[in-house]
N, C-alpha and C positions, 0 to 999 in steps of 0.2 A: 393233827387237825383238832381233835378234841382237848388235845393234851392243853392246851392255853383256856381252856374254857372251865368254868368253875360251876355248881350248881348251889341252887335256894339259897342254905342258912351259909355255904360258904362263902358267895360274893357279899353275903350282907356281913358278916364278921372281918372280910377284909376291906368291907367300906367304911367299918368302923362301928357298925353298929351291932350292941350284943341284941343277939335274937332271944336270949334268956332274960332279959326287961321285959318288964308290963306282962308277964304271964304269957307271951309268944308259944316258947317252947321250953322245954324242961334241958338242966345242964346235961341230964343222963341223954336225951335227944339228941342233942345237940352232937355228945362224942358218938354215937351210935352212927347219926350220918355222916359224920368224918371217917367213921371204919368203914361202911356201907361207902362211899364215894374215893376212898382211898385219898381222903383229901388232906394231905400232910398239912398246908397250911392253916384248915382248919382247926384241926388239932391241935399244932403250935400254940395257936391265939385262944383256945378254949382254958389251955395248963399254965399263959403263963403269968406271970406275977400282976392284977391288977396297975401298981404303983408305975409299972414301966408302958403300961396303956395310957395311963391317966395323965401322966407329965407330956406336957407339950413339946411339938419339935419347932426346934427352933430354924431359923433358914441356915446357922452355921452347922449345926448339926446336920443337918440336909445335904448342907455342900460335904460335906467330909464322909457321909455314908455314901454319897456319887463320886468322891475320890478314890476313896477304897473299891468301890465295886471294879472301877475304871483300870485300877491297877490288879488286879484280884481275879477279875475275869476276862477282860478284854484281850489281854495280850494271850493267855492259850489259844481262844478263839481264833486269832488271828497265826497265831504259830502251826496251828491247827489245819487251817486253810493253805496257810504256803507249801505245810507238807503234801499235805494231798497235793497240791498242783504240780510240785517237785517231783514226785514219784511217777504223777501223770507222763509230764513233757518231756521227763529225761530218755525216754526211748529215741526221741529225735537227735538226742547230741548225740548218741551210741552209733550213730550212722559212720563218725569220721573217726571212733574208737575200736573199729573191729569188729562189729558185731555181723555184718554180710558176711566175710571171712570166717568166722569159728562157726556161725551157725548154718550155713551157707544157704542165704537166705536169696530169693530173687528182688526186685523190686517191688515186685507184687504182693509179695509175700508181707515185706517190710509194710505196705502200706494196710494191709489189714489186719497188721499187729496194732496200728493204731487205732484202727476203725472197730475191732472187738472189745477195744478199752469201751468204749464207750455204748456196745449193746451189752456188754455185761453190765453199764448205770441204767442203762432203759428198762431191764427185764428183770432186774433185782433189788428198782430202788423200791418194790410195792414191797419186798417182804420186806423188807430191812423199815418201810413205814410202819409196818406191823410191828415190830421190833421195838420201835420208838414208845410205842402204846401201851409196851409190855413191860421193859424194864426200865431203871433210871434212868437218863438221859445223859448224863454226863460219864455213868460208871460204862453205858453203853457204848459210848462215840471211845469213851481210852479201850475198850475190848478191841474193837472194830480197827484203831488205827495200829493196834498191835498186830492184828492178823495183817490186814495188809503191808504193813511193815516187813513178817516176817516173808511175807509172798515177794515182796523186792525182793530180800537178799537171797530168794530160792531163784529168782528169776538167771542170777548167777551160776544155777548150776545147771542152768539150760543148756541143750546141745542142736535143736533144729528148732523148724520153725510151729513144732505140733508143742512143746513145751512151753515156750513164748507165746502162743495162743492160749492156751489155759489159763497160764499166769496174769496174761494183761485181760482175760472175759474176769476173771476171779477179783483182782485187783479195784476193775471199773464198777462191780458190783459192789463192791465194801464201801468203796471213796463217797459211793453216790448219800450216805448217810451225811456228810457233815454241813451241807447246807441247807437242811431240814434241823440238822440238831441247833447249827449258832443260830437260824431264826429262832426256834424255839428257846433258846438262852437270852436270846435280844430283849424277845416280847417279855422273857418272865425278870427280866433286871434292869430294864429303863425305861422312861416315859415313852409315850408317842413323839414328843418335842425333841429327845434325844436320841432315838433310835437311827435316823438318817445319818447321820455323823459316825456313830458306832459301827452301824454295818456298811460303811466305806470303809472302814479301818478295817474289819474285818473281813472283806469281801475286799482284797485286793491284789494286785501285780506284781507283788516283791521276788516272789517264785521263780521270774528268768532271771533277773539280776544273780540269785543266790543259784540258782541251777547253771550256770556259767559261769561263774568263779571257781564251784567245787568241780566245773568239768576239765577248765583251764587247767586246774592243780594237777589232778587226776591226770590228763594227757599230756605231762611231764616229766609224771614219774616214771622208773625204770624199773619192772617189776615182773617175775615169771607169770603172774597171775594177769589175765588180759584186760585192759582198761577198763572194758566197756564193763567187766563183770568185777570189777575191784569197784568203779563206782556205787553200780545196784548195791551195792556191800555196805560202802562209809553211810549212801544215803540212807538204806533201809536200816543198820543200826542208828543211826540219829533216830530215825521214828520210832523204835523199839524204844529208848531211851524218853521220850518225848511223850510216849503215851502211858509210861511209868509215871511221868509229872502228872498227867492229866488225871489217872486213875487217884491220885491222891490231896491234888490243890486244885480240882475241876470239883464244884458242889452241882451236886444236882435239883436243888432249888436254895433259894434264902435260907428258909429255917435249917437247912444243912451245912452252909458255910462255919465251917470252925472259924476260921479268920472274923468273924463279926461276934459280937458280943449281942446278949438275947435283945437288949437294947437296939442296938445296928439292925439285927433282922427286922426289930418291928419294923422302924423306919424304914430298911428295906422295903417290905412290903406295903407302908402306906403309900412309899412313894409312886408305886404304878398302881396304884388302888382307882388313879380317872381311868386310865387303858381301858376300864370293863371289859378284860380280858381273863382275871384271873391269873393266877399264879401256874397253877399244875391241875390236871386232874386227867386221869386215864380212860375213862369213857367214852369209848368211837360213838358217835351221833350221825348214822345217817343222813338227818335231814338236813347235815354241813354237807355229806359230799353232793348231795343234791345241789345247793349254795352256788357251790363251787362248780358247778357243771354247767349250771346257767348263768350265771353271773360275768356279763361280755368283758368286764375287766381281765379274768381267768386268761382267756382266747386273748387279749393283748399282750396278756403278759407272754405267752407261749410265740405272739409269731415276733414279741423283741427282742426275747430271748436266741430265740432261733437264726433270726438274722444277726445279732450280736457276735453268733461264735461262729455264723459260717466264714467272714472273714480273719476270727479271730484264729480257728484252728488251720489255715492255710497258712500262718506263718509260725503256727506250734507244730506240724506235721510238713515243712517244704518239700523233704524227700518223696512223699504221696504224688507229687504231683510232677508227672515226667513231660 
């Protein structure tokens, strides 16, 4: 919530304007409330080389620091998303892999291994917001897709159905971080005008296509080890693998991307400098969740949301329903 929001001398230094002109405020000020506000971007812009503020950006320059981002950031994000969705929905294909049989599970059983997935997202995405506020963003979401990564491939060494209940509340708790974290990646690396296009690509369906081809293969092979838990395996090591990338080619803002040169970050950051949203800043603000509690947009979003996935998890959970 806060985290997109910037204060005083920070949004005016990333609108471009030094607050240290005309006698405003002192340089020494200036870095003072960038420690005081934890405002990296401030900072950034306070140390770095006049010559690289002062040169104009030009529109090809422009296009090519929105090339790089696009390639640079967009696709973990989105690789990101599919995982999670992947580790989500594969419990459904494990149906026709064995997993009633080894685990000896009822129907019932099976359908509220699905339905715990998703109160462990209800009841754990407030701390894991907390989380968000606390530490990097990006070093955050590779932690997290580690952990549940490694919860897949234990899901493998389950034997009933009090093991698979753990595994899938612990799971749905972790997952529930990454569409909180790509909004917050969204807002702090592209404009308003490009953000709708971004978070389609990112916010998409690729996840059953690729979670049934790896189930197809999987339910081929011939192997002492049981499908369903040779699955949990290949998939939860891909994520292991995937959140290694993340931990090291995911930036947790602009002025972080080694990939860009101090050049590219300015422009980075002048480019969303209309948003008036700010880059970073970790200060929770009450009077947002207030915002947010009365503001009837809120309440729309929650009952299109809600109607969105009630059809949509009847065909991600079939077996639930006898």
């Amino acid at each position: 919530m806060g985290r997109s929001m910037e204060k005083g001398p920070g949004l005016a230094a990333l609108s471009g304007h030094d607050p240290t002109e005309k006698g405003e405020i002192s340089p020494d000020e200036v870095a003072a409330t960038a420690h005081e506000d934890n405002d990296v971007v401030l900072s950034f812009i306070t140390n770095l080389d006049p010559a690289i503020k002062d040169e104009p950006i030009s529109a090809k320059e422009y296009r090519t620091v929105r090339w790089k981002i696009d390639l640079c950031i967009l696709p973990r994000m989105a690789g990101t998303t599919i995982l999670a969705a992947v580790d989500k929905n594969v419990i459904g294909n494990t149906a026709i892999l064995g997993i009633f049989e080894d685990a000896n599970l009822t129907g019932l059983e099976f359908s509220w291994i699905g339905s715990l997935f998703f109160f462990g997202y209800l009841i754990l995405e407030w701390p894991m917001a907390y989380l968000i506020q606390r530490f990097p963003v990006a070093k955050l979401l590779s932690v997290t897709v580690m952990s549940w990564a490694i919860l897949a491939m234990c899901t493998a060494a389950t034997h009933n159905f009090a093991g698979l209940a753990v595994v899938r509340f612990l799971m749905g708790g972790l997952e529930s971080i990454v569409y909180p974290t790509n909004s917050i990646l969204t807002v702090m690396w592209w404009t308003k005008a490009e953000q709708p296009v971004r978070t389609a690509i990112w916010f998409n369906t690729f996840s059953t296509a690729f979670t049934g081809i790896v189930s197809y293969g999987i339910g081929r092979t011939n192997t002492t080890l049981s499908q369903w838990r040779l699955l949990f395996l290949v998939l939860g090591g891909f994520t292991v693998l995937w959140s290694v990338l993340l931990w090291v080619f995911l930036p947790d803002s602009p002025v972080k991307c080694w990939q860009l040169s101090d050049r590219e970050k300015w422009v980075a950051i002048q480019r969303v400098r209309d948003n008036n949203t700010g880059v970073q800043d970790t200060t929770f603000k009450w009077y947002q969740v207030r915002e947010l509690i009365v503001d009837p947009k809120t309440w729309m979003l929650v009952v299109f949301v809600a109607a969105q996935n009630l059809p949509n998890d009847r065909h991600s959970y079939p077996q639930a329903v006898t």
